[in-house]
N, CA, C and O of each residue as an XYZ file, in Angstrom:
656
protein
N      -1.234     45.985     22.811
C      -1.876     45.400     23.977
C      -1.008     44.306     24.593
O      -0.827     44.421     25.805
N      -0.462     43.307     24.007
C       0.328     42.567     24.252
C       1.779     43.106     25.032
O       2.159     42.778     26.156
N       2.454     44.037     24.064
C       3.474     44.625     25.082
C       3.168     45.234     26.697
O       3.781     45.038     27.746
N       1.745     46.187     26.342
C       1.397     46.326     27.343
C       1.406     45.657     28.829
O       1.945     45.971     29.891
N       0.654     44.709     28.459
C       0.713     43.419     29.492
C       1.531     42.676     29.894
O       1.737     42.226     31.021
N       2.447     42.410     28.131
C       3.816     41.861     29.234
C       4.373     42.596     30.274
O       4.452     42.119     31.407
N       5.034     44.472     29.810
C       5.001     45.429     30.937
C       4.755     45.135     31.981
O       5.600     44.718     32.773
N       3.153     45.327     32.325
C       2.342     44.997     33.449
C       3.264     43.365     34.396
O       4.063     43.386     35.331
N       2.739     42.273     33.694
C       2.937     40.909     34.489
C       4.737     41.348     34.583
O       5.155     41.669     35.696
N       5.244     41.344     33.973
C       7.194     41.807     34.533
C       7.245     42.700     35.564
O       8.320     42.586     36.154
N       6.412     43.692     36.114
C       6.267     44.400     36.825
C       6.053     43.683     37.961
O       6.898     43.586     38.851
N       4.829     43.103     37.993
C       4.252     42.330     38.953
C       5.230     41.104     39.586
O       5.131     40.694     40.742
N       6.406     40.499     38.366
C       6.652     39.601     38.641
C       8.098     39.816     39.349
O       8.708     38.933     39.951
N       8.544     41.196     39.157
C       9.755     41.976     39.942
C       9.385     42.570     41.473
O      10.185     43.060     42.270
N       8.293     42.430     41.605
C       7.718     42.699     42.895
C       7.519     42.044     43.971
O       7.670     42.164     45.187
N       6.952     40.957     42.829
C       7.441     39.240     43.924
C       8.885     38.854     44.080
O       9.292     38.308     45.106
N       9.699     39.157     42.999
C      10.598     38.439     43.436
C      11.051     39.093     44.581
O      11.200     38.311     45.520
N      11.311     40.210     44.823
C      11.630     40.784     46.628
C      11.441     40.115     47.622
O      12.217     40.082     48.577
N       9.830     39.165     47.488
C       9.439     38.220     48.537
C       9.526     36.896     47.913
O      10.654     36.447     48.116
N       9.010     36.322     47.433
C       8.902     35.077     47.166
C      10.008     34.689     45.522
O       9.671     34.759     44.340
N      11.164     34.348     46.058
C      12.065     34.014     44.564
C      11.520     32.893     43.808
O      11.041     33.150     42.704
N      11.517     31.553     44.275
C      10.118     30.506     43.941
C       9.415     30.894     42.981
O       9.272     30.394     41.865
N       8.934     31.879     43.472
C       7.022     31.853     42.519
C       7.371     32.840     41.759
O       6.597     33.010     40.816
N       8.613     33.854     41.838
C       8.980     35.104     40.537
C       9.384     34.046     39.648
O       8.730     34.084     38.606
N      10.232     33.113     39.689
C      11.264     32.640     39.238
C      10.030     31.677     37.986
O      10.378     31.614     36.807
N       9.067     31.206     38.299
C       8.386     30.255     37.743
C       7.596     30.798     36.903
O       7.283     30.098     35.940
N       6.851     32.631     37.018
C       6.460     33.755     36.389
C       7.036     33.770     35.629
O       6.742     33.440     34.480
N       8.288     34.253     36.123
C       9.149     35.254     35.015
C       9.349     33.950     33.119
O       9.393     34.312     31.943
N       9.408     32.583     33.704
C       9.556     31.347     32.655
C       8.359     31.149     32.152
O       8.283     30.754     30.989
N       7.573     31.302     32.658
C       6.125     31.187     32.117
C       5.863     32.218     31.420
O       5.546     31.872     30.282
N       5.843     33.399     31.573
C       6.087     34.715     30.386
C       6.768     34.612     29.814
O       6.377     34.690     28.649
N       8.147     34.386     29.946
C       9.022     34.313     28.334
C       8.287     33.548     27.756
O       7.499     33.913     26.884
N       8.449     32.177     28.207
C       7.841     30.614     27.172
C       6.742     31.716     26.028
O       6.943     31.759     24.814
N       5.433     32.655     26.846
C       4.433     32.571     26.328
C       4.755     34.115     25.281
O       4.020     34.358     24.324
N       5.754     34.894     25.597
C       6.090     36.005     24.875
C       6.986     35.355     23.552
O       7.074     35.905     22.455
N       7.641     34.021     23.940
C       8.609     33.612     22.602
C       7.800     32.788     21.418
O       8.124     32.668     20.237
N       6.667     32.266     22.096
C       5.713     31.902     21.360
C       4.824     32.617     20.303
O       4.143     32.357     19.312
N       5.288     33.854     21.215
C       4.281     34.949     20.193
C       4.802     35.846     19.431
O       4.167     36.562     18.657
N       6.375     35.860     19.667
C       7.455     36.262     18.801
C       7.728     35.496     17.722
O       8.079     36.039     16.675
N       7.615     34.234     17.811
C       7.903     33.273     16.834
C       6.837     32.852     15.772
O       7.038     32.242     14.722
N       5.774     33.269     16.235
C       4.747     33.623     15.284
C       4.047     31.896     15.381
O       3.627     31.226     14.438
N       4.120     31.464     17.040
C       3.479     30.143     16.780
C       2.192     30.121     16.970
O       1.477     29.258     16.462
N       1.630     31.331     17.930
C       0.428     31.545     18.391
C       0.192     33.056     18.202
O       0.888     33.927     18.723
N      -0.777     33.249     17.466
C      -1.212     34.788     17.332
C      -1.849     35.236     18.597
O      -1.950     34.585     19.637
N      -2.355     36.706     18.306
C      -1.921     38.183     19.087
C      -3.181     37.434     20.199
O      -2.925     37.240     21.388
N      -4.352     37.124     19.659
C      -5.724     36.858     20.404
C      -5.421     35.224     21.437
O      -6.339     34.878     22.181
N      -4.720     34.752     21.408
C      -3.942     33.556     22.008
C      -3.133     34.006     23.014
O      -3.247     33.570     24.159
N      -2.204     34.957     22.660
C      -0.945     35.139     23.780
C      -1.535     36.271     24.869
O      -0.931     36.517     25.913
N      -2.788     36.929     24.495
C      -3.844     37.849     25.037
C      -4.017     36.779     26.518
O      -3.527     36.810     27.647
N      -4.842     36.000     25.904
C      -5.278     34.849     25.956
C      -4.247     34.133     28.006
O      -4.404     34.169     29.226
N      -3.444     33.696     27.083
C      -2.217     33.383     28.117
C      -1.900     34.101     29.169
O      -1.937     33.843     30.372
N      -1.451     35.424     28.331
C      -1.015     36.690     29.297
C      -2.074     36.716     30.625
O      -1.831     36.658     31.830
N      -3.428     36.835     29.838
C      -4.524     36.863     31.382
C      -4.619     35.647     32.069
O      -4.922     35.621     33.262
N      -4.434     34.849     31.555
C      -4.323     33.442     32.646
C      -3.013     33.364     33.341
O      -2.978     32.957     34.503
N      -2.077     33.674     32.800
C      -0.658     34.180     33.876
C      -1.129     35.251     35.109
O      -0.892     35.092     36.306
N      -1.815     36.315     34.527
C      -2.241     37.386     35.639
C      -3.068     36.397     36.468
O      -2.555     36.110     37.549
N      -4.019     35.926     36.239
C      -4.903     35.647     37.321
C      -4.021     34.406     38.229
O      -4.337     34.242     39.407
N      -2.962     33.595     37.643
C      -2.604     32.860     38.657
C      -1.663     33.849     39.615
O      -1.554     33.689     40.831
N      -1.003     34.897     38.851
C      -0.417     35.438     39.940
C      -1.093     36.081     41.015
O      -0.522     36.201     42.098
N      -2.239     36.505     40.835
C      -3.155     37.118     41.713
C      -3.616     35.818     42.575
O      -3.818     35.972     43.780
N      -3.738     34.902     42.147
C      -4.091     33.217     43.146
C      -2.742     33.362     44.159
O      -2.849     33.622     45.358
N      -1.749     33.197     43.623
C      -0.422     33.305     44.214
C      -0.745     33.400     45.426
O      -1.073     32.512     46.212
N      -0.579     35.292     45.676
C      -1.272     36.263     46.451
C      -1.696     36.003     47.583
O      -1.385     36.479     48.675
N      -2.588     35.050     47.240
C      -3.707     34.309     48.227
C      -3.622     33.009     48.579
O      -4.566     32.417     49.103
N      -2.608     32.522     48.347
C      -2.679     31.272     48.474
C      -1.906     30.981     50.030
O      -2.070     29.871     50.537
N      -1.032     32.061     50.781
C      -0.737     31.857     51.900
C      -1.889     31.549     52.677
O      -2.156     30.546     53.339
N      -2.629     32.782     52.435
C      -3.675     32.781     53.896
C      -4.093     31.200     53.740
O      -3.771     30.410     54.627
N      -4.924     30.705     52.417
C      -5.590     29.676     52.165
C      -4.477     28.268     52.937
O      -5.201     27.356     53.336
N      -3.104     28.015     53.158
C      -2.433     27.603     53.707
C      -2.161     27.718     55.426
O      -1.562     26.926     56.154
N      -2.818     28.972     55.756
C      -2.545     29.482     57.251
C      -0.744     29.886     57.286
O      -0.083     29.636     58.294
N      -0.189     30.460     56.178
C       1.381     30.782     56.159
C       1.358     32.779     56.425
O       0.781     33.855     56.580
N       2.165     32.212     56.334
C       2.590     34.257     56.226
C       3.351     34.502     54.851
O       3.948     33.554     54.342
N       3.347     35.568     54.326
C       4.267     36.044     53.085
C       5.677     35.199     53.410
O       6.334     34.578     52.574
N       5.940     35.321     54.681
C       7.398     35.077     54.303
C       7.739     33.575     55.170
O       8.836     33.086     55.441
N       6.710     33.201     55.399
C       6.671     31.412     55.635
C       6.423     30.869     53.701
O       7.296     30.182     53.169
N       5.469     31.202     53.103
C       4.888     30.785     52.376
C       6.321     30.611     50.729
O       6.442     29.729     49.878
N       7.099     31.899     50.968
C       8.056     31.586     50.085
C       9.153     30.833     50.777
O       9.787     30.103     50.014
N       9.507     30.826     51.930
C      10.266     29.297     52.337
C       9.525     27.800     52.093
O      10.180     26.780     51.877
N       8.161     27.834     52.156
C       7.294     26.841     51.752
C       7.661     26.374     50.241
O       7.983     25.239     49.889
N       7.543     27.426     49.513
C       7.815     27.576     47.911
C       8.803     26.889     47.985
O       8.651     25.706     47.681
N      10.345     27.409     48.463
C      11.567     26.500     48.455
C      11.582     25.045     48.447
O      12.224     24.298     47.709
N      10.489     24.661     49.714
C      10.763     23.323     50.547
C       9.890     22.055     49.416
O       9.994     20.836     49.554
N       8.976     22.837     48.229
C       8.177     21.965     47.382
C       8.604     22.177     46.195
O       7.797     22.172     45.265
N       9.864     22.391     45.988
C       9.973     22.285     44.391
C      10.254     21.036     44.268
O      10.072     20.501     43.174
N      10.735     20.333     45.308
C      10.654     18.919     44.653
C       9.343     18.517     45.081
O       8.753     18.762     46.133
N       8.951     17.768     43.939
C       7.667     17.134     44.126
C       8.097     16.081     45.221
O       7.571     16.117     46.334
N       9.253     14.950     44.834
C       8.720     14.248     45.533
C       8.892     14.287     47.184
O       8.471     13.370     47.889
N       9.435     15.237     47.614
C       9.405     15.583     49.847
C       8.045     16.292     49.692
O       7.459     16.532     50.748
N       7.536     16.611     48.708
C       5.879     16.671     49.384
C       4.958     15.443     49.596
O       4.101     15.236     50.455
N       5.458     14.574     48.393
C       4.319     13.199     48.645
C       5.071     12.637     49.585
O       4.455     11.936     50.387
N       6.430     12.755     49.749
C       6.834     11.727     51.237
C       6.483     12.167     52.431
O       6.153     11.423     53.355
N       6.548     13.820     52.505
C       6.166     14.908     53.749
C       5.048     14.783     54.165
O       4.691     14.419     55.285
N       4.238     15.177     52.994
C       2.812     16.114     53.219
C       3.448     17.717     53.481
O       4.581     18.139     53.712
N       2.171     18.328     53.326
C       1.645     19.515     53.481
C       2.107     20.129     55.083
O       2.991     20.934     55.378
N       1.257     19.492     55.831
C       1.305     19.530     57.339
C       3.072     19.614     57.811
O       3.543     20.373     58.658
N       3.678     18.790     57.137
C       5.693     18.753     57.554
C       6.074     19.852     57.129
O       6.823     20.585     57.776
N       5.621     20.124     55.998
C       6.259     21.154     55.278
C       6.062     22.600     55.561
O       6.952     23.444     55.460
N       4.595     22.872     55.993
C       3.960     24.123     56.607
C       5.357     24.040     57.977
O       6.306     24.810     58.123
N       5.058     23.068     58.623
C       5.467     23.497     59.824
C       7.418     23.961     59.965
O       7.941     24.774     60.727
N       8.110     23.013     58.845
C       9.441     23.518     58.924
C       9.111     24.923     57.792
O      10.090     25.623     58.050
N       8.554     25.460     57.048
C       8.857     26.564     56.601
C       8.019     27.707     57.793
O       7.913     28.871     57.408
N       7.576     27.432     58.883
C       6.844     28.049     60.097
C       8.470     28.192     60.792
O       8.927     29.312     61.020
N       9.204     27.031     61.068
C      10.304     27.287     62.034
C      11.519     27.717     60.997
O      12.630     27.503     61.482
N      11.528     28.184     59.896
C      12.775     28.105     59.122
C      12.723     29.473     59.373
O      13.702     30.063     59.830
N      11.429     30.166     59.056
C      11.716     31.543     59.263
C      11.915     32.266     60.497
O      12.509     33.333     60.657
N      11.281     31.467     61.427
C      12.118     31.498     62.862
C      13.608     31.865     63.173
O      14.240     32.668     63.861
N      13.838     30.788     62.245
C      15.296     30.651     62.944
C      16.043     31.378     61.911
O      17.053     31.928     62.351
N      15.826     31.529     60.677
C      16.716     32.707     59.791
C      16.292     33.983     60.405
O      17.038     34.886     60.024
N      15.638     34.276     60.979
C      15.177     35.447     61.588
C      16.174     36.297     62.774
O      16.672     37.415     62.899
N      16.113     35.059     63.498
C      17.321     34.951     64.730
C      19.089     35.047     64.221
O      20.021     35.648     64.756
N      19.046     34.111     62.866
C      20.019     34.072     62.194
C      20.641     35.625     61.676
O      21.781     36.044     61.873
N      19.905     36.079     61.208
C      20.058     37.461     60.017
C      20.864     38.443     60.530
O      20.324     38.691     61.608
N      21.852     39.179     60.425
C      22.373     40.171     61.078
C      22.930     40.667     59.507
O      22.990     40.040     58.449
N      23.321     42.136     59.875
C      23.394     43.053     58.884
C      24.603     42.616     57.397
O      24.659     43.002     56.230
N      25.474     41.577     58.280
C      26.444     41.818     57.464
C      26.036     40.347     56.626
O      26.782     40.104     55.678
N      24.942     39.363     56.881
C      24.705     37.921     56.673
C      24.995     37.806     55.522
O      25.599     36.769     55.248
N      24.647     38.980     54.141
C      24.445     38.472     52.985
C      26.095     38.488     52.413
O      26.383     37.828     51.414
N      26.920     39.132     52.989
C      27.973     38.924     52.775
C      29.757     38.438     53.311
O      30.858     38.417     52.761
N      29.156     38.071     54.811
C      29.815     37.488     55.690
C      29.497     35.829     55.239
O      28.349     35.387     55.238
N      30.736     34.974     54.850
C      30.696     33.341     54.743
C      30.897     32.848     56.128
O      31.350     31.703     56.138
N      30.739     33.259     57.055
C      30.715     32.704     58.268
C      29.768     32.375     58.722
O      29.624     31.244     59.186
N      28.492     33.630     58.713
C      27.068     34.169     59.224
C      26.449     33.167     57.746
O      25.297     32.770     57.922
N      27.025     32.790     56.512
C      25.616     32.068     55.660
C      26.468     30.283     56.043
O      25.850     29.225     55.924
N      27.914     30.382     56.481
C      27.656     28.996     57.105
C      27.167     28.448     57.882
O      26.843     27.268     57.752
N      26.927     29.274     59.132
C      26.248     29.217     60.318
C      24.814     28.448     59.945
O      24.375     27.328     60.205
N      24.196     29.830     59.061
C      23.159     29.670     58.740
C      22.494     28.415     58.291
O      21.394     27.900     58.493
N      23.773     28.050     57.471
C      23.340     26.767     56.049
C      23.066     25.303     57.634
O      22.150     24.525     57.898
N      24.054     25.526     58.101
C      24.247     24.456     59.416
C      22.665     24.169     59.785
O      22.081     23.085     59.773
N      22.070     25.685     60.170
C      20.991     25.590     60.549
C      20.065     25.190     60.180
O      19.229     24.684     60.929
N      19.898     25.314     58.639
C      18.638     24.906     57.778
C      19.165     23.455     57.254
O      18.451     22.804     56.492
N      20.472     22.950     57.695
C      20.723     21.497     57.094
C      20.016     20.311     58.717
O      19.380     19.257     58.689
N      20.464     21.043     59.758
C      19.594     20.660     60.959
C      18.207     20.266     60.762
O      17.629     19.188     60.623
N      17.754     21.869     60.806
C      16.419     21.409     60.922
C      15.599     20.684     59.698
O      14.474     20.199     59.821
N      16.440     20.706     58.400
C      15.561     19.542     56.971
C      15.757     18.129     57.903
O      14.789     17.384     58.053
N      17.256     17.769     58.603
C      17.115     16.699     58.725
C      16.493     16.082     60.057
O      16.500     14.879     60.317
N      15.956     17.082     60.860
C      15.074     16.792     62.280
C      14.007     16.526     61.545
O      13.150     15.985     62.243
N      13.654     16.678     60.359
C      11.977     16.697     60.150
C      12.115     15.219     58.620
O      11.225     14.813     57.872
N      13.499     14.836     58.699
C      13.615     14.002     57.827
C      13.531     14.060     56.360
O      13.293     13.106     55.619
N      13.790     15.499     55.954
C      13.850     16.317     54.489
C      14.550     14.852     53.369
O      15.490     14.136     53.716
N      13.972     14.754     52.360
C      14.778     13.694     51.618
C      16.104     13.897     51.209
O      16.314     14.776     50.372
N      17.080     13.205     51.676
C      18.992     13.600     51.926
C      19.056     13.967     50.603
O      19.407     15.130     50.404
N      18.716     13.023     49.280
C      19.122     13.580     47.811
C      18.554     15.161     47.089
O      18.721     15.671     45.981
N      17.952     15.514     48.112
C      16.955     16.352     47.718
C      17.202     18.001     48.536
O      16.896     19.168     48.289
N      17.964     17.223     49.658
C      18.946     18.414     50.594
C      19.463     19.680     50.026
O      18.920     20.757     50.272
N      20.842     19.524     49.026
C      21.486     20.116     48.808
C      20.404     21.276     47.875
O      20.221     22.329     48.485
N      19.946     21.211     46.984
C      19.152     21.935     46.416
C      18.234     22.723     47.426
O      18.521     23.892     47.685
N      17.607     22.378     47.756
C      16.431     22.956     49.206
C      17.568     23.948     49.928
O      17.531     25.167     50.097
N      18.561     23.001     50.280
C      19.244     24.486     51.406
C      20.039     25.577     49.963
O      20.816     26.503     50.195
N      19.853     25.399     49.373
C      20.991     26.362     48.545
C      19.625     27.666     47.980
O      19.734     28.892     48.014
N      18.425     26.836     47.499
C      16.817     27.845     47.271
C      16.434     28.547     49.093
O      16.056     29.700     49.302
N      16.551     28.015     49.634
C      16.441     28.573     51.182
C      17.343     29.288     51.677
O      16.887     30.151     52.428
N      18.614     29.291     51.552
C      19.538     30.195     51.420
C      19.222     31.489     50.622
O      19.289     32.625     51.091
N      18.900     31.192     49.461
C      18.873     32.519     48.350
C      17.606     33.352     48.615
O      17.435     34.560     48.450
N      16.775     32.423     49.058
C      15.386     33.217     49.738
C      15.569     33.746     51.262
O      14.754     34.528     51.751
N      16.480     33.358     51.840
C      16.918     33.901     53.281
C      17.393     35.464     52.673
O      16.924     36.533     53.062
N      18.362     35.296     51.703
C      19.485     36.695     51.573
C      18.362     37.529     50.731
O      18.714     38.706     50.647
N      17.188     37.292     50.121
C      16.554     38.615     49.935
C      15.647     38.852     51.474
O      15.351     40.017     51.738
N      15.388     38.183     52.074
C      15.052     38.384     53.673
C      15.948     39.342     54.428
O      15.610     40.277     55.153
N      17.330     38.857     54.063
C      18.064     39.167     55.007
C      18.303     41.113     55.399
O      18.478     41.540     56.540
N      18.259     41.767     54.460
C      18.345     43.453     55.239
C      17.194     43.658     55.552
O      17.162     44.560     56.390
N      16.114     43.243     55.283
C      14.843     43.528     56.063
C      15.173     43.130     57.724
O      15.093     43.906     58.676
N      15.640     41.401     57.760
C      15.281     41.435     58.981
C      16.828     41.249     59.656
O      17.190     40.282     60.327
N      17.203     41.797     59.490
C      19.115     41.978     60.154
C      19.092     42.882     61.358
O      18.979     44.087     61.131
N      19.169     42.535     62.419
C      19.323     42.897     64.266
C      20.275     44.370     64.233
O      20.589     44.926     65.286
């Protein structure tokens, strides 16, 4: 049962990563942690059961948590990017942050052309762009380099979908 489910949530959590790298990326660590735990014999079979379904149901929250935001799938994992640091959300808010991951995908959108993920011209361009607009909206400078490099990597699984 246990293998089973891991199966299952790795499945689920390779599905997201296509859209949202963020929230696969935080899955995929949260299942090992709770599969090495149960390899290691720290928590038995009725425990990691246990876990496994509380991993499923947040990923199914996931899911839903755009609309509950007013985002789109693919605002909501630039959103993901723009809050891994905690602290440009308590300096931002919610409201800053919705709205540059609203115009980020805008403008990587406009950005994207076929060859983006492997042309260094088309992801400098790009980087220019998303270093702009963090700092029109006053993104925290120490906190920059990380944000555009997760916004970048979430642009290039964007990018053959939406390439002109």
């Amino acid at each position: 049962a246990v293998e089973l489910l891991n199966k299952l949530l790795n499945d689920q959590i390779k599905s997201r990563a296509k859209k949202n790298l963020v929230q696969s990326r935080s899955f995929a660590e949260l299942l090992q942690k709770a599969i090495i735990k149960y390899q290691n014999r720290t928590i038995e079979a009725a425990k990691i059961l246990e876990e496994l379904l509380e991993l499923a149901r947040e990923i199914q929250k996931a899911q839903s948590r755009g609309e509950e935001l007013g985002l789109s799938d693919d605002e909501i994992a630039f959103y993901d990017a723009l809050t891994t640091n905690k602290s440009a959300v308590e300096f931002m808010g919610d409201e800053t942050l919705k709205k540059i991951a609203k115009e980020l995908v805008q403008e990587v959108r406009k950005s994207a052309t076929i060859d983006f993920t492997v042309k260094a011209s088309v992801q400098a361009k790009m980087r220019v762009i998303i270093r702009r607009l963090l700092k029109k909206y006053k993104y925290p400078p120490d906190q920059r380099p990380e944000a555009i490099r997760l916004i970048m990597e979430q642009a290039q699984l964007f990018g053959e979908e939406w390439a002109v």
